[in-house]
C-alpha positions as CSV (number, residue, x, y, z in Angstrom):
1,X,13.1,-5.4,7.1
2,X,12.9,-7.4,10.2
3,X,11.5,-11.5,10.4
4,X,7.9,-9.9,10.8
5,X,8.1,-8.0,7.4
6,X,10.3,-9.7,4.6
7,X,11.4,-7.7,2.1
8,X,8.8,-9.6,-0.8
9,X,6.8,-7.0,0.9
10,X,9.3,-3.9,0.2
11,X,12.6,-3.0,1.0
12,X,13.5,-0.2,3.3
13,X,15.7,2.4,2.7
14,X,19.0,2.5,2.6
15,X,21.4,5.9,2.6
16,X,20.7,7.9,5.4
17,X,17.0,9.0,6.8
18,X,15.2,11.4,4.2
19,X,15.7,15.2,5.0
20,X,13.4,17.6,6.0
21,X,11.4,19.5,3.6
22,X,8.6,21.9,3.5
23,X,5.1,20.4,3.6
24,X,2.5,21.7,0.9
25,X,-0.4,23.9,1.5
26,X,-2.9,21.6,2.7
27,X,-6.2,22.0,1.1
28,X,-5.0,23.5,-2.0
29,X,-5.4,20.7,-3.9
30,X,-9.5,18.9,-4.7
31,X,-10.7,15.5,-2.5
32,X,-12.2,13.2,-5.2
33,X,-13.4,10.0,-5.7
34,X,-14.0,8.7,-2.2
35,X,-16.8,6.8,-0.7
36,X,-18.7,7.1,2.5
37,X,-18.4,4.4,5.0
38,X,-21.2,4.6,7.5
39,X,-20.1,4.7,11.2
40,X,-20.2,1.0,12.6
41,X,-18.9,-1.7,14.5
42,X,-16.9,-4.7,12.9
43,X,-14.6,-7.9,13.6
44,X,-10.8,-6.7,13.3
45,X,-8.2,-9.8,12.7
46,X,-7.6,-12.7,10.8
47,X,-10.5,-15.0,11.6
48,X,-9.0,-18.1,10.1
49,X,-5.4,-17.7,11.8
50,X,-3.5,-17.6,8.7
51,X,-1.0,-14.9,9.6
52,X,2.5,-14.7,10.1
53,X,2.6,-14.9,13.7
54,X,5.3,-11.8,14.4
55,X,3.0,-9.5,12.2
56,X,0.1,-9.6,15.1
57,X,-3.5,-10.5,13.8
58,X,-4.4,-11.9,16.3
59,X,-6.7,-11.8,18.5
60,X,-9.8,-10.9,16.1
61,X,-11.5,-7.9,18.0
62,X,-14.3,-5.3,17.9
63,X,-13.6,-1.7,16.6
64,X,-16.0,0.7,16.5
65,X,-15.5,3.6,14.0
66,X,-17.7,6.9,13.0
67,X,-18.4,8.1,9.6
68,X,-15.3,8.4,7.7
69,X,-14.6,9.2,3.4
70,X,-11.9,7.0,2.0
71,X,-10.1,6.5,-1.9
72,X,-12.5,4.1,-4.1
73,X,-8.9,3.6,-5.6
74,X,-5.7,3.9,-4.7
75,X,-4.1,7.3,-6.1
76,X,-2.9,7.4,-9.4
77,X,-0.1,8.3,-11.3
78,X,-2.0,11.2,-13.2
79,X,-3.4,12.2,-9.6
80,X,0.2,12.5,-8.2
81,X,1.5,14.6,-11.6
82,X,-1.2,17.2,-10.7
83,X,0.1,17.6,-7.2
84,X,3.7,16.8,-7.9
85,X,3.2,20.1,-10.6
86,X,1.2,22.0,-8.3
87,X,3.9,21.9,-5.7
88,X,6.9,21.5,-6.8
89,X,6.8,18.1,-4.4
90,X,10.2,16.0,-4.4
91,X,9.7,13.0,-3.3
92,X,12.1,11.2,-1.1
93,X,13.3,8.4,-3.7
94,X,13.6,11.5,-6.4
95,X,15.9,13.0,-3.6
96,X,18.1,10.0,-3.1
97,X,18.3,8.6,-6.5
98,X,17.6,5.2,-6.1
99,X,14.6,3.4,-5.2
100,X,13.9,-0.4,-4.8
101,X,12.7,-2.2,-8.6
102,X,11.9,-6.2,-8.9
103,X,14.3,-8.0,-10.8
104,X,12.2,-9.5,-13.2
105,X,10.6,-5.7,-14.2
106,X,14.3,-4.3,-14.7
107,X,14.9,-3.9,-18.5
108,X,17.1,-0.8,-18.2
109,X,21.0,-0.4,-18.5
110,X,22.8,-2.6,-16.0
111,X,24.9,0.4,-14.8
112,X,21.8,1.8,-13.1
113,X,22.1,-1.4,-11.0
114,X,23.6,0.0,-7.5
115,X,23.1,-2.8,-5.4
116,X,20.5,-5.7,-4.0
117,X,18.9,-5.6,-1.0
118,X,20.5,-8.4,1.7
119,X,19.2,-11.8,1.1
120,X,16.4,-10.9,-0.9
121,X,18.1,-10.5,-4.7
122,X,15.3,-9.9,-6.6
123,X,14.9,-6.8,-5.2
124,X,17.3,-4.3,-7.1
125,X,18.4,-0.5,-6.4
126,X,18.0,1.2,-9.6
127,X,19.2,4.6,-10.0
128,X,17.2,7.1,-11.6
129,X,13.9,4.6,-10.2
130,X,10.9,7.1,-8.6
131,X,7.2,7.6,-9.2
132,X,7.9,9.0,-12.9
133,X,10.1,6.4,-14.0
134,X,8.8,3.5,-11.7
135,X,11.3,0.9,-13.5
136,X,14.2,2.8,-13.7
137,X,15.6,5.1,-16.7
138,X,13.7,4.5,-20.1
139,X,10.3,3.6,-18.6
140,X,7.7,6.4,-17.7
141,X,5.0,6.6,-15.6
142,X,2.9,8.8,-17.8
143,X,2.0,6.3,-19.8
144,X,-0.2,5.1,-17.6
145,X,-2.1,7.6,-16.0
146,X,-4.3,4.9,-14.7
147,X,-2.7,2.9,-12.7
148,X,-1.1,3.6,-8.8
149,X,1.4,5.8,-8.4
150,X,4.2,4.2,-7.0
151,X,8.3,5.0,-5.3
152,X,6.6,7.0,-2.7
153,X,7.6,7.3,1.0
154,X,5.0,7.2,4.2
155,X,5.9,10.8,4.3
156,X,5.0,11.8,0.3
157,X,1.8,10.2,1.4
158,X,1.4,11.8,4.1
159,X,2.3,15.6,2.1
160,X,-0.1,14.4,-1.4
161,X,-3.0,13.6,1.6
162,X,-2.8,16.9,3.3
163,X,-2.9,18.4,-0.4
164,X,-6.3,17.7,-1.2
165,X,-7.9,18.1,2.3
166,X,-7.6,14.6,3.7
167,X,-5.0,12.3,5.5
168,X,-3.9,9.0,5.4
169,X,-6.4,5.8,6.8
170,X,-5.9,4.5,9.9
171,X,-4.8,0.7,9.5
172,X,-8.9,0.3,11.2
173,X,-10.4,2.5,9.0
174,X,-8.8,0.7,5.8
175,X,-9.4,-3.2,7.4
176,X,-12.9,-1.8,7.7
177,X,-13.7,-0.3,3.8
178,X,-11.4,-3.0,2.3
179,X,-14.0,-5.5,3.2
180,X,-16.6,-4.4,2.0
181,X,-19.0,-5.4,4.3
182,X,-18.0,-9.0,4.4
183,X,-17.6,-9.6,8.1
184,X,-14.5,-12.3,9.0
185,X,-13.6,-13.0,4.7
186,X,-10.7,-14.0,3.6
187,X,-10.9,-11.5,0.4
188,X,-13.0,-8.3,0.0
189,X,-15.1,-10.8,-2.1
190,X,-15.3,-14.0,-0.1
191,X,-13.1,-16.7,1.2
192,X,-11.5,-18.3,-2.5
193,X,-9.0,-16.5,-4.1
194,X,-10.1,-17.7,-7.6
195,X,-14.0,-18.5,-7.5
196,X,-15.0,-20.5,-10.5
197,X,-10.9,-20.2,-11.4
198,X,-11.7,-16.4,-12.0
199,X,-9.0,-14.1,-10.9
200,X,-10.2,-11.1,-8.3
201,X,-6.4,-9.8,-7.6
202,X,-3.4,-8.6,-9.1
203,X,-1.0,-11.1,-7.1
204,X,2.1,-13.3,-7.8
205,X,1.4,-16.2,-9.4
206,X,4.1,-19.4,-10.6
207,X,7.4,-19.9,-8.8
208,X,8.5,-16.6,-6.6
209,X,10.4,-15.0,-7.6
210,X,11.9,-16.5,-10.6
211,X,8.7,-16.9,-12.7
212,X,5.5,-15.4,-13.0
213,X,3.2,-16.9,-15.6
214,X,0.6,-13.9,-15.5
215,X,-2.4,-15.3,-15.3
216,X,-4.1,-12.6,-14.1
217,X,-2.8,-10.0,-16.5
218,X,0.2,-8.2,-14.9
219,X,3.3,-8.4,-14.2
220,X,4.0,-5.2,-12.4
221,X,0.8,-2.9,-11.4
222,X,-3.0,-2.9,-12.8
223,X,-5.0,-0.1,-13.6
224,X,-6.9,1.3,-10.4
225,X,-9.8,0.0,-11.9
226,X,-9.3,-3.9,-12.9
227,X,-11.2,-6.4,-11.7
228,X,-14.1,-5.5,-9.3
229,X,-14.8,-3.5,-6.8
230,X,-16.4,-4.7,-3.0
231,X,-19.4,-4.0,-1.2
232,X,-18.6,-0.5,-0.1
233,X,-17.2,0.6,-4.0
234,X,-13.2,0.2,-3.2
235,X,-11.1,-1.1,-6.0
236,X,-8.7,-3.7,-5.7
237,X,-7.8,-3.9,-1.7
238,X,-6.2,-7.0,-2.4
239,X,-3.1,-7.0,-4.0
240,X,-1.4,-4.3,-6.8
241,X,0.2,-1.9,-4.4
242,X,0.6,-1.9,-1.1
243,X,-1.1,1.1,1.0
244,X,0.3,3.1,3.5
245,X,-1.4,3.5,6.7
246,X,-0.9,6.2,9.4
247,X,-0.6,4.0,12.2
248,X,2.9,2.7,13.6
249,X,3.2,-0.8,13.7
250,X,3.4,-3.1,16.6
251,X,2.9,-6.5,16.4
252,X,1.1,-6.7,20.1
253,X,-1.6,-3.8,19.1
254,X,-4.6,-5.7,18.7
255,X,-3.5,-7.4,22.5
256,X,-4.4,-3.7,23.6
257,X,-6.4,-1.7,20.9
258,X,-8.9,0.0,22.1
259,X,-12.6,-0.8,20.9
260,X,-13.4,3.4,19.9
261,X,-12.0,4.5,16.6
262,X,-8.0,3.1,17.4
263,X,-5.2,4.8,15.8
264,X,-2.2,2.4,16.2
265,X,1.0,2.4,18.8
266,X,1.8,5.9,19.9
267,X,5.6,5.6,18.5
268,X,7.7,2.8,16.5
269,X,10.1,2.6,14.2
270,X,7.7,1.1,11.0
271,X,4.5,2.3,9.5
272,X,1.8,-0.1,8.9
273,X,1.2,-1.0,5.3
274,X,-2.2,-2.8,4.0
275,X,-3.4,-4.8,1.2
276,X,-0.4,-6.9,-0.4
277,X,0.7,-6.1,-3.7
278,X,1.6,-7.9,-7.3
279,X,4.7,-9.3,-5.5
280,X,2.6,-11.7,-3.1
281,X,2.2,-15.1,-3.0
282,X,1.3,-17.7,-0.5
283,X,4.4,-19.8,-0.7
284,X,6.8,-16.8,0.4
285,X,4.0,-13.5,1.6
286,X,0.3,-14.4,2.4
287,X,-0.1,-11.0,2.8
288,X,-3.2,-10.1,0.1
289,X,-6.0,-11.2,2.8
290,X,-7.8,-8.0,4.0
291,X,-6.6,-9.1,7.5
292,X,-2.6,-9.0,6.6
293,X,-0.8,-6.6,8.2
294,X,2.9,-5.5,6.8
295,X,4.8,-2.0,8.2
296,X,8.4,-0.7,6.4
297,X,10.2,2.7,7.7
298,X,8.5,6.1,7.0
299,X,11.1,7.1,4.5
300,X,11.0,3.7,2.2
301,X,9.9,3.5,-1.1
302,X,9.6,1.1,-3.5
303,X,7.9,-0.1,-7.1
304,X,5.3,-2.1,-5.2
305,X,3.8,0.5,-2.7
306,X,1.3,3.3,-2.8
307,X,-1.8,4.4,-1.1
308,X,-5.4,6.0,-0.9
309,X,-6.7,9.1,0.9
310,X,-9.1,8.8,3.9
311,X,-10.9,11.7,5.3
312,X,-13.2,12.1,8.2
313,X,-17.0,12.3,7.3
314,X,-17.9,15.6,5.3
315,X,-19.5,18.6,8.5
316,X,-17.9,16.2,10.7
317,X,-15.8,19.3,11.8
């Protein structure tokens, strides 16, 4: 990762760029569980300046978007089995062997420990780690059915998307839904993180990244489904997972976004990630505010990133 995206956020991957592979059929698969978000104009940008200042926020500006569908949650495990079984899909951590696991969620056979990524140690390359076994050898994703899938790349995204007829949000299109209709919050449900010392987010909390008391629940991921969900009917747009994006990232976008329906840079090397996950917290990555903005490479994969499926309004096309 560069400065503008430490690796708290994810790692990027290491071994060579993924290979080529056959896309799925897309539509073959069933668009469920999405919500309509009217066409509208809204406030893009961290209103409070609380950003890191290389991950570009700033300046807050208008974007005007039509009608689009996106995920009330981001997809799950037992979503991904039906494609992955449908298709015959291999991801891109499957096909190198190793993906990136946090320290503290390793319980596995120390062999399987291949390396650490540079100058962030807790995050460990664990072979045999992918969406089915999302902590290494011994653990299995099938047991929870529920929550977000995770270990896959920009580009499984990007093939599970196409699957059921839609595509990935733009990094707009998800600021937009993800707040719910709160114009300028801090959090899809207002400006504290813990009203009346509730918690509304799967995040990081105690000492990064040595110890996590839990007070919210979870260690690792949350069901798609804990907490609450905003104004629009999204599920947890704060922390958990982080979210893939289509757009690339560039930290002087907003400088020169346009105001109608903006898609991102036109090339780069990163793609834009949203939402923060369980790994955040403010000392170390204030990245779980609806306005943060992270990006890793296309082929990266990790226990702490997933996504949700937009699609464009239905007989819009």
């Amino acid at each position: 990762m560069t400065a503008q995206q430490p690796a708290c956020c994810a790692p990027p991957r290491t071994g060579g760029p993924a290979p080529a592979r056959a896309r799925p059929t897309a539509g073959a698969g069933s668009l469920r569980g999405v919500v309509d978000v009217p066409a509208g104009r809204f406030a893009m940008g961290d209103a409070f300046d609380e950003g890191y200042p290389g991950d570009g926020e700033l300046p807050v500006h208008d974007v005007e978007l039509p009608a689009y569908r996106i995920g009330a949650t981001a997809v799950t495990n037992a979503q991904f089995a039906t494609f992955a079984k449908a298709t015959r899909h291999v991801t891109d951590a499957e096909d190198l062997g190793v993906s990136a696991v946090f320290h503290l969620a390793f319980g596995g056979d120390p062999a399987d420990v291949v390396g650490r990524a540079a100058g962030t140690p807790w995050w460990l390359a664990v072979r045999g780690a992918d969406w089915r076994h999302p902590e290494g050898p011994g653990s299995d994703a099938s047991s929870r059915p529920q929550h977000p899938v995770v270990h896959v790349s920009h580009r499984d995204a990007e093939a599970y998307a196409a699957w059921v007829g839609g595509r990935l949000p733009t990094e707009a299109e998800w600021e937009r839904a993800a707040r719910g209709g709160l114009e300028g919050a801090r959090f899809p449900w207002g400006d504290d993180l813990a009203p009346e010392g509730r918690w509304r987010c799967n995040i990081w909390q105690g000492t990064f990244p040595t110890a996590n008391t839990v007070d919210d629940g979870f260690l690792t991921t949350a069901p798609v489904k804990t907490f609450a969900p905003n104004g629009l009917g999204l599920w947890q747009t704060s922390g958990n997972v982080w979210e893939w994006c289509s757009d690339w990232f560039a930290a002087d976008w907003y400088a020169r976004s346009p105001v109608q329906a903006p898609s991102g840079a036109e090339e780069g090397t990163h793609r834009v990630m949203r939402g923060g996950s369980y790994l955040c917290h403010d000392s170390y990555c204030h990245r779980y505010r609806v306005a943060a903005r992270s990006a890793n490479t296309p082929e990266s994969a990790a226990s702490n990133v997933g996504f949700r499926v937009a699609a464009d309004a239905a007989g819009s096309r």
